[in-house]
C-alpha positions in Angstrom: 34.7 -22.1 -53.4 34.5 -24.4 -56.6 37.7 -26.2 -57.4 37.3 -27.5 -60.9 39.7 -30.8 -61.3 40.4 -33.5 -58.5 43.7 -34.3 -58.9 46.3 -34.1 -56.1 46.4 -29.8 -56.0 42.6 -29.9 -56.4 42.3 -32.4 -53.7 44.5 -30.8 -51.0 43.0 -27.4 -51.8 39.4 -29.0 -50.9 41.1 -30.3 -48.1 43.0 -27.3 -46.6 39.6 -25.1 -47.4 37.5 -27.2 -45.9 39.9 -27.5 -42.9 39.3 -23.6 -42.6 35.8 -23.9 -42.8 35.2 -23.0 -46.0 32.0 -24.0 -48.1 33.9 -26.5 -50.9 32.9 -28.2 -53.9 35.2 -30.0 -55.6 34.5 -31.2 -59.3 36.2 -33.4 -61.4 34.8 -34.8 -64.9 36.1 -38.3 -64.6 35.1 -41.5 -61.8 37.3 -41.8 -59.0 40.6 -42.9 -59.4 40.7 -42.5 -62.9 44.2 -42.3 -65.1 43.7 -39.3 -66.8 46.0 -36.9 -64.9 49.5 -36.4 -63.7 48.4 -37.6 -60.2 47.0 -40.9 -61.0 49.2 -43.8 -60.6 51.0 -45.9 -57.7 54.0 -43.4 -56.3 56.0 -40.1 -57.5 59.3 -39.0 -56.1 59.1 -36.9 -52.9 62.0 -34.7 -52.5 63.6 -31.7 -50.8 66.4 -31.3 -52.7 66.4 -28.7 -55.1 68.7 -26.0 -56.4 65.6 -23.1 -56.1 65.8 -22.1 -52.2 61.7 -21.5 -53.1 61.3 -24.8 -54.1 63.1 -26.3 -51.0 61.2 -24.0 -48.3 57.7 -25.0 -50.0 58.9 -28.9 -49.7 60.1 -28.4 -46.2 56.8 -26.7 -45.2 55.1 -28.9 -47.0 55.7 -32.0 -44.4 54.0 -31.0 -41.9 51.0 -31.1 -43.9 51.3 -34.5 -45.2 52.3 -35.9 -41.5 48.6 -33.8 -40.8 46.8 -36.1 -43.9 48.4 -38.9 -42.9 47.0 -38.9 -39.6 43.3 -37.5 -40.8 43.3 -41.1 -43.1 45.0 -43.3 -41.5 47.2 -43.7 -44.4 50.9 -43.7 -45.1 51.4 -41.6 -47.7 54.9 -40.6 -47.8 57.2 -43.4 -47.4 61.4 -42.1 -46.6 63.6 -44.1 -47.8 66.4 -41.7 -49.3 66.8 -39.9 -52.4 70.2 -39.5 -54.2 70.6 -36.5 -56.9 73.3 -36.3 -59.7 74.6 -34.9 -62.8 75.9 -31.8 -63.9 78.3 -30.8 -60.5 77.5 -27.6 -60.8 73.8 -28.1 -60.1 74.3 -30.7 -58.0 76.6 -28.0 -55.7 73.5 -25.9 -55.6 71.3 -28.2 -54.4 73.9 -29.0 -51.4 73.8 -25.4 -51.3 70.4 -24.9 -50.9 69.7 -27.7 -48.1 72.4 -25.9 -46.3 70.8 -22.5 -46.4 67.4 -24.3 -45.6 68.5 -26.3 -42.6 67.6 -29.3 -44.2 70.4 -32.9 -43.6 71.7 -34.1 -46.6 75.2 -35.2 -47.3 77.6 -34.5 -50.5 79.1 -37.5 -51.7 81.9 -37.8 -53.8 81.8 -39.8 -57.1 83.9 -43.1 -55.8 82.1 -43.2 -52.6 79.0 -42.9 -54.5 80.3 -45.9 -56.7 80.5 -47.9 -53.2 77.2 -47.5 -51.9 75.1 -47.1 -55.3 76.8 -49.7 -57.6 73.9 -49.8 -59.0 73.9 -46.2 -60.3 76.3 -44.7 -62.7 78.0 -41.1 -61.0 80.4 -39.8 -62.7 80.3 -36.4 -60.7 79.5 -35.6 -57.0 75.9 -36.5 -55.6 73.4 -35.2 -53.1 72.1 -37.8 -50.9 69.0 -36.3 -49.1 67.9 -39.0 -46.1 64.2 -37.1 -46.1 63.2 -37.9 -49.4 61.2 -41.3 -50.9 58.4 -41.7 -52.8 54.9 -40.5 -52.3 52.0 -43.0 -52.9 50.1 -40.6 -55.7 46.4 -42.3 -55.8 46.6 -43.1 -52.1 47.2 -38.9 -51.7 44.3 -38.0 -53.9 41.6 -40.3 -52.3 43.3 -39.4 -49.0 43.0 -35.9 -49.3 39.4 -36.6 -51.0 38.1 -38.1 -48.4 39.0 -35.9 -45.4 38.1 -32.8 -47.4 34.6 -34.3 -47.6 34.6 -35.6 -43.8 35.3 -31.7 -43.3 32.2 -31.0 -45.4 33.1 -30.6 -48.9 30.9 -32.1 -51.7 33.8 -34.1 -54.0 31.6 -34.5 -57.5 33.5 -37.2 -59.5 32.2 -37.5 -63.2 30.8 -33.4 -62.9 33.0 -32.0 -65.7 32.8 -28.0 -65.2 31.2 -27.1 -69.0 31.5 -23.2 -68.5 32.7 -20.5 -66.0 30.7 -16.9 -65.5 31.6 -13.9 -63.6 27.8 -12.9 -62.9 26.2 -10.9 -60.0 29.6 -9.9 -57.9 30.7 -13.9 -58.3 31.6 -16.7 -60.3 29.1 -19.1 -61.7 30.0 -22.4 -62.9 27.9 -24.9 -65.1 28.1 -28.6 -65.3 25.6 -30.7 -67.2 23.4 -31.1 -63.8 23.5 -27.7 -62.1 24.4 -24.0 -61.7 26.7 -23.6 -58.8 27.6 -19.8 -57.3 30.9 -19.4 -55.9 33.2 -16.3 -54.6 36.0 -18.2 -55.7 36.6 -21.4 -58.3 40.0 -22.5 -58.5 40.7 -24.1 -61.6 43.3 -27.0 -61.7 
């Protein structure tokens, strides 16, 4: 497999193909730890509270996973420390709904208890507070899930842009400026 672009879904594809014993190589046309993407950068928002019941299955299934990378690196990666949702009530409704479907704690707060423990915040409406969620530490991820793809056996190329993509001979053939690589797969980020 060829997964052309290292950022965090390239990165924890290597990772999770590799882990399956896959043959990997990962591309991705700038240096390492570059801040060219949407996953460079110190943190993003981890959550699990959304209104899709989709979206809050995948983020639910999704933690086992990152307790498995943080353990491979030795890194914390995910740190909890609460999320709090608001706005329109409606929404904000289904998101409690949805947790509640899913299983997953979280606690509906009204807008003047809200007031007393975010004064902080403005909420004008009710608000989902969801104990699960934080923020994820986004180049920490990517190097993370980098590094144990490649302790697994995949080649991470940093600074290999992929210049063209061929179906040829029953497979896929992509070129960079150094080399030909054959592939039954390329995933392209």
């Amino acid at each position: 497999v060829v997964i052309v672009g290292a950022g965090a879904m390239g990165s924890a594809s290597a990772w999770q193909l590799a882990k399956a014993g896959a043959e990997v190589t990962l591309l991705e046309q700038f240096e390492r730890g570059h801040d060219r993407g949407s996953s460079h950068g110190t943190v993003r928002i981890f959550r699990l509270a959304y209104a899709d019941d989709l979206y809050v299955g995948m983020a639910v299934a999704s933690q086992p996973l990152w307790a498995e990378l943080e353990a491979a690196a030795d890194e914390e990666l995910i740190e909890r420390v609460g999320a709090v949702d608001h706005g329109v009530p409606e929404r904000i409704h289904e998101v409690a709904a949805a947790l509640t479907r899913a299983g997953v704690r979280h606690e509906l707060v009204g807008p003047e208890d809200a007031a007393e423990r975010w004064p902080f915040l403005r909420i004008e409406g009710p608000a989902v507070y969801q104990p699960d969620g934080g923020i994820s530490f986004a180049d920490r991820t990517v190097r993370s899930a980098q590094d144990v793809a490649a302790t697994l056996g995949a080649e991470v190329a940093h600074k290999e842009p992929a210049r063209a993509i061929h179906l040829r001979d029953g497979g896929v053939v992509v070129e960079t400026d150094r080399r030909e690589l054959r592939a039954d797969v390329v995933l392209a980020n």
